[in-house]
N, C-alpha and C positions, 0 to 999 in steps of 0.2 A: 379265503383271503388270509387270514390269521396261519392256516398251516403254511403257504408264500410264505407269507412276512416271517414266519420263523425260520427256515431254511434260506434265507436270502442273509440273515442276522446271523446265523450261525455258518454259515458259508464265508460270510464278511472278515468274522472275528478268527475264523481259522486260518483264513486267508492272510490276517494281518500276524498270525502267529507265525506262521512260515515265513517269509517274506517282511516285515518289520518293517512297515513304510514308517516315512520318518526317525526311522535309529529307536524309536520306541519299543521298549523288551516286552519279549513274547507274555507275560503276564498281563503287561498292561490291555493287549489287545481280548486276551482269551475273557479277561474280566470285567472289560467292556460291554463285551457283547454279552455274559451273564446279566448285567445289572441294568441294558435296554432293554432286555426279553419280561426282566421281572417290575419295572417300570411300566412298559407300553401294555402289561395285565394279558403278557401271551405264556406266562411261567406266575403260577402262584408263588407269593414267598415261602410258601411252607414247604412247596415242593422243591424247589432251589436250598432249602437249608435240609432237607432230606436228601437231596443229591452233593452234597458237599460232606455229610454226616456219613455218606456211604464210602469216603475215602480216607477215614481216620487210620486202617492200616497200613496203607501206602503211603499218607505223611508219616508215619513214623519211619515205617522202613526207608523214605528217602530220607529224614532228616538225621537217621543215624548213622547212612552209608555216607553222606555229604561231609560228616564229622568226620569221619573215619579218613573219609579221603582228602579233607582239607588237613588232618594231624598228619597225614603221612607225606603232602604234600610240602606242608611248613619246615617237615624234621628231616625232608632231605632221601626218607625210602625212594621216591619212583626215580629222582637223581641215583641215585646208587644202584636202582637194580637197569635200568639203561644204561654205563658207565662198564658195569658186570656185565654186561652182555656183549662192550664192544672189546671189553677186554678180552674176552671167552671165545670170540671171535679169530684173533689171531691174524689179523690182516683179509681175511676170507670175508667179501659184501656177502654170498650166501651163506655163511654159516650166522653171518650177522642176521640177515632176513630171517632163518628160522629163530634163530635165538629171542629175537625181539618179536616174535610170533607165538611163539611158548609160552614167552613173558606175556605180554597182551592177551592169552587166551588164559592164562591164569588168574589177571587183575578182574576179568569180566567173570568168569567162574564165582568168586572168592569175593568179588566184591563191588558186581554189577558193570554192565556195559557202560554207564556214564561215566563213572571213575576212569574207563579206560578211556574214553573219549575227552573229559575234562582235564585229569591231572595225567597221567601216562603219556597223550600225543606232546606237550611242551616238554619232558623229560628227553624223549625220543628224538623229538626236533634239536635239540642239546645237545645231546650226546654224539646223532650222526654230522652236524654241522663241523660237530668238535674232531670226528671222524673223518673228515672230508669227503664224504660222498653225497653222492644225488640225495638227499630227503624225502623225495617224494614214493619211493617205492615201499618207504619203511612208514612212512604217515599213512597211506593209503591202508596198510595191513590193520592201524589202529581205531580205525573207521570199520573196516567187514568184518575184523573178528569180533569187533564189540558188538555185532549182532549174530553171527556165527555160532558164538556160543553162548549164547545168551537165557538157551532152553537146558543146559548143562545140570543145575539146579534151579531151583524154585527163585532162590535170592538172585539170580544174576540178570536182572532183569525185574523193573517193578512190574514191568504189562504183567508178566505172569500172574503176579497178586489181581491186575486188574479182571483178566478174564478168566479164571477160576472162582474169585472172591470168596465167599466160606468154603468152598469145594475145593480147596487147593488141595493137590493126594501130598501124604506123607513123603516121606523122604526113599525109601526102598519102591515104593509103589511109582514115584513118579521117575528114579534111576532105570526102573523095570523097563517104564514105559520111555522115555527120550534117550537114554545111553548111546544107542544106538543111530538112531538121529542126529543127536550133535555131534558122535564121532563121523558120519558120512558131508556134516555140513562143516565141520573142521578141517577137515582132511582135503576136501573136494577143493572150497573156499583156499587154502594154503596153494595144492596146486595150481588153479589157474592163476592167482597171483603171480606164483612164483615164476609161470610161465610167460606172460605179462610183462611183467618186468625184468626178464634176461636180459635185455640188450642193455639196463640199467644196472647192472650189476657187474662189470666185467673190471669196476675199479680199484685197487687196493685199497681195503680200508686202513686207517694211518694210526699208530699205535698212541691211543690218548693219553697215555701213562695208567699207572694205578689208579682204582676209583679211588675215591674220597670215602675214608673211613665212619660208618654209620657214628654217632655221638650216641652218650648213654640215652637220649631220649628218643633218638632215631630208633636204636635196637627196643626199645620200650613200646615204643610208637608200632613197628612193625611185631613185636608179640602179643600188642594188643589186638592186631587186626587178624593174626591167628587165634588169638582166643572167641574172637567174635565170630569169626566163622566156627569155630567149632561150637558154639553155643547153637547159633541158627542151625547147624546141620544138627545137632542133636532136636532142638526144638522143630526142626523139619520133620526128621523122623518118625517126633510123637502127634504128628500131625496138627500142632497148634501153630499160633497166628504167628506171623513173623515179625509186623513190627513193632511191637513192643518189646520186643526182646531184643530188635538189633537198635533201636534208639537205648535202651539202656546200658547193654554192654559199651557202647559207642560213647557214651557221656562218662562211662565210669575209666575208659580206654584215654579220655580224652581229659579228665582229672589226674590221673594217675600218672602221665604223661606231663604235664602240665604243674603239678603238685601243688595244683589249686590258686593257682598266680593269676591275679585279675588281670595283669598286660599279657600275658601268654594266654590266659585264656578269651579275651578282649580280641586278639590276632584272630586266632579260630575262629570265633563267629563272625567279624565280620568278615574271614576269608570265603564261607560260606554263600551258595546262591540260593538265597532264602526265596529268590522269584518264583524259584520252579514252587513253591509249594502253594501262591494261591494260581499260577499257570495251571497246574492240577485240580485244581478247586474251581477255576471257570470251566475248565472243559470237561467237569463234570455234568455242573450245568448245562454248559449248550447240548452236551450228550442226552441228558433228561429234555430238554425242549424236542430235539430233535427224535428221540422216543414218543414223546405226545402227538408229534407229528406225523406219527406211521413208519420210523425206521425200524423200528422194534419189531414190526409185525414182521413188515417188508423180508428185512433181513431172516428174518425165523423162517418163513416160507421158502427162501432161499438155500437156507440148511438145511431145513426137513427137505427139500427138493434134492439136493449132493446125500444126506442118508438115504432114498430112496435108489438111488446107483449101487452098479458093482461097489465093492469094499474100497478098492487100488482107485477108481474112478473117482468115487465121494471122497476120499480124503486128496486124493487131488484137486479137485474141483473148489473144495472147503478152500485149501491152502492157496491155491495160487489167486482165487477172488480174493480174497481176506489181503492177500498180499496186493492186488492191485488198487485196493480202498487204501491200503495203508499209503501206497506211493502216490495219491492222490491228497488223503488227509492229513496224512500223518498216521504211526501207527497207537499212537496213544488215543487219541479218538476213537480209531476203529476197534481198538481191544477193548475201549470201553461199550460201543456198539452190540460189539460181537456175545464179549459177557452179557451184555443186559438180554442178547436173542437168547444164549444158551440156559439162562436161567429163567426162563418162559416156557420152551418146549424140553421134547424127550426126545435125544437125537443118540446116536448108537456113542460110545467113547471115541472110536478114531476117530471122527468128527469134530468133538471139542478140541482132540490132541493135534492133529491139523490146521485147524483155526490158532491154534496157538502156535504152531511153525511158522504159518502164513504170518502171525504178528509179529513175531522174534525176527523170522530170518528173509521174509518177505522187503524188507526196508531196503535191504541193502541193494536196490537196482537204482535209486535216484537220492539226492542227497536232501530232499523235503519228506524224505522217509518214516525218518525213527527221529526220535527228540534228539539222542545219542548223536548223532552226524550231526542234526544240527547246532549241537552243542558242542562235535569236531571241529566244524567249519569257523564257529566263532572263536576257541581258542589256536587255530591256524591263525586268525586273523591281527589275533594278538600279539603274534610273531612273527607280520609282516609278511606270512606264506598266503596266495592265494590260490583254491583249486576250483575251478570253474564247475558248472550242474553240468555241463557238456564233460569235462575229464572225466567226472565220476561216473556219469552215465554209460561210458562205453566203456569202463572197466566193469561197472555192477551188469550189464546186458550178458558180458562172458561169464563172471562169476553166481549171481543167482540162479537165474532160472534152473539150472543143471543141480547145483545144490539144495535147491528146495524139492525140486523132485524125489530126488534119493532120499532126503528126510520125509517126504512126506511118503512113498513108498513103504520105506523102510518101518515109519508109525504106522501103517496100514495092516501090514504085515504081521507087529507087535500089539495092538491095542487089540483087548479081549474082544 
């Protein structure tokens, strides 16, 4: 009765994270259902504050890229590099499409898929509105590459921290290993868009004038988020934690910036979505309830079953289930799932490195995917744009499946 009652709780509260009955933010619901589970004595509290304590490097690393993205946001970068692109454009909608394709595969590289999804799509919306063209072909791209490349680096993307957790490989080790994958899921991903959206694209884009000239803090603003990436890629490299190092460069990027002004610095925080960070913290919880319950086994049996296959087969097998939980739960749940299996059994490498395809780039088939869309669709929302689970759905049906193959392939091929 008690294993029911858990999975009925933690089915409820994920539910209510997708989906936001009553306008209530996805926090409120995920932490909900942590604090019935540890109430009704179906989750100890020791074990709830032991699964909360296991996410201390993903709040950092969100809380520093959220900084980063909210200074770049305030000083006018993602305005200026949207603006730059429609300028670079030249009247051409496809040179525009690639250009803000480039750009969006670089925000999500360099400084996480949510960045691209939260601050990047209103810049983009901006700019091609200011352009005169359809919007939707260039919003759409700001949605699938921010899971496309998501596996590019370690940073671009928290799931990664989530399901490698101490085992994340260094920065060369883990290049070795996905390069090749996110360039098949880049590449692929851009195609069928671009395909997709011809008939959308046949209109002159309209010359917006000059961008607007970055301000010395804008220019500040954006060399801090190069210096911070170059910190993490080096602190990648030497194979240590990442977020303590991207909240501190983040904080010192975001002082420096700022030159320590309590109203400017007062902006930044609470420009900030401080939700996501105990939204992360309940479903950590319901992830540990729902381990007590037998998912942990469940799923491990499941992957020791896909390592028992040909090599090409198993890491298909891994990624595209992996990928189907995610478009069921979300894939922040599932990579937390998935890490708690991998870190129980002994499953060959391509195995884990698939399971991590399937979490990155698995989402992009429905829009209750990746937190990332849902975090697109909210600030759509905010801009009076709406895209239906139906539009999305028969764009992500053309563009996933095909690209997760080839990356998962492609990892099969490369992992030792």
């Amino acid at each position: 009765m008690s294993v029911t009652l858990i999975w009925l709780i933690a089915a409820a509260a994920i539910a209510g994270v997708l989906f936001r009955p009553r306008g209530w933010p996805e926090a409120v619901w995920a932490c909900l259902g942590a604090v019935i589970l540890v109430l009704f004595g179906l989750l100890p509290l020791s074990q709830a504050a032991t699964a909360i304590a296991k996410g201390s490097d993903v709040y950092l690393f969100l809380t520093g890229m959220m900084l980063l993205s909210e200074l770049a946001r305030r000083e006018g970068v993602f305005d200026w590099l949207a603006s730059l692109a429609v300028k670079a454009a030249k009247g051409s909608p496809r040179r525009l499409f690639l250009l803000i394709y480039l750009v969006g595969t670089a925000v999500t590289v360099f400084l996480s898929n949510d960045a691209t999804a939260v601050v990047l799509t209103p810049a983009v919306y901006a700019a091609v509105k200011k352009a005169g063209t359809k919007a939707l072909p260039y919003l759409l791209i700001c949605a699938f590459i921010a899971n496309a490349a998501s596996f590019v680096l370690p940073i671009s993307n928290p799931a990664n921290l989530v399901v490698y957790g101490k085992h994340l490989p260094a920065l060369f080790p883990w290049l070795r290993t996905f390069l090749l994958p996110s360039i098949c899921s880049i590449l692929f991903t851009y195609a069928v868009l671009r395909w997709t959206s011809r008939k959308d694209l046949g209109d002159t884009v309209q010359d917006a004038g000059d961008p607007p000239e970055l301000s010395r803090e804008g220019r500040l603003a954006a060399w801090g988020i190069v210096g911070t990436g170059a910190i993490l890629i080096g602190a990648s490299g030497f194979g240590l934690d990442l977020g303590l190092p991207t909240c501190l460069s983040a904080a010192a990027a975001v002082l420096l910036v700022t030159r320590a002004r309590g109203k400017a610095l007062g902006e930044i925080i609470r420009g900030v979505s401080w939700s996501v960070l105990p939204l992360v913290a309940g479903l950590f919880v319901l992830v540990e309830a729902a381990n007590q319950a037998g998912a942990l086994h469940s799923l491990g049996n499941i992957l020791q079953s896909c390592a028992g296959m040909p090599k090409e087969w198993g890491a298909l097998a891994a990624s595209f289930g992996i990928a189907g939980l995610s478009n069921v739960v979300n894939n922040l749940p599932s990579g937390l799932l998935a890490g708690g299996a991998l870190q129980t059994i002994h499953v060959p490498p391509h195995i884990r490195d698939a399971v991590l395809i399937g979490v990155d780039l698995g989402p992009n088939l429905s829009v209750t995917g990746s937190l990332a869309t849902v975090l697109w669709l909210i600030a759509l929302r905010r801009e009076g744009e709406h895209i239906s689970g139906w539009q999305f759905l028969k764009a992500g049906l053309l563009v996933m499946p095909p690209a997760l193959f080839l990356a998962s392939l492609a990892v099969s091929l490369i992992s030792r």
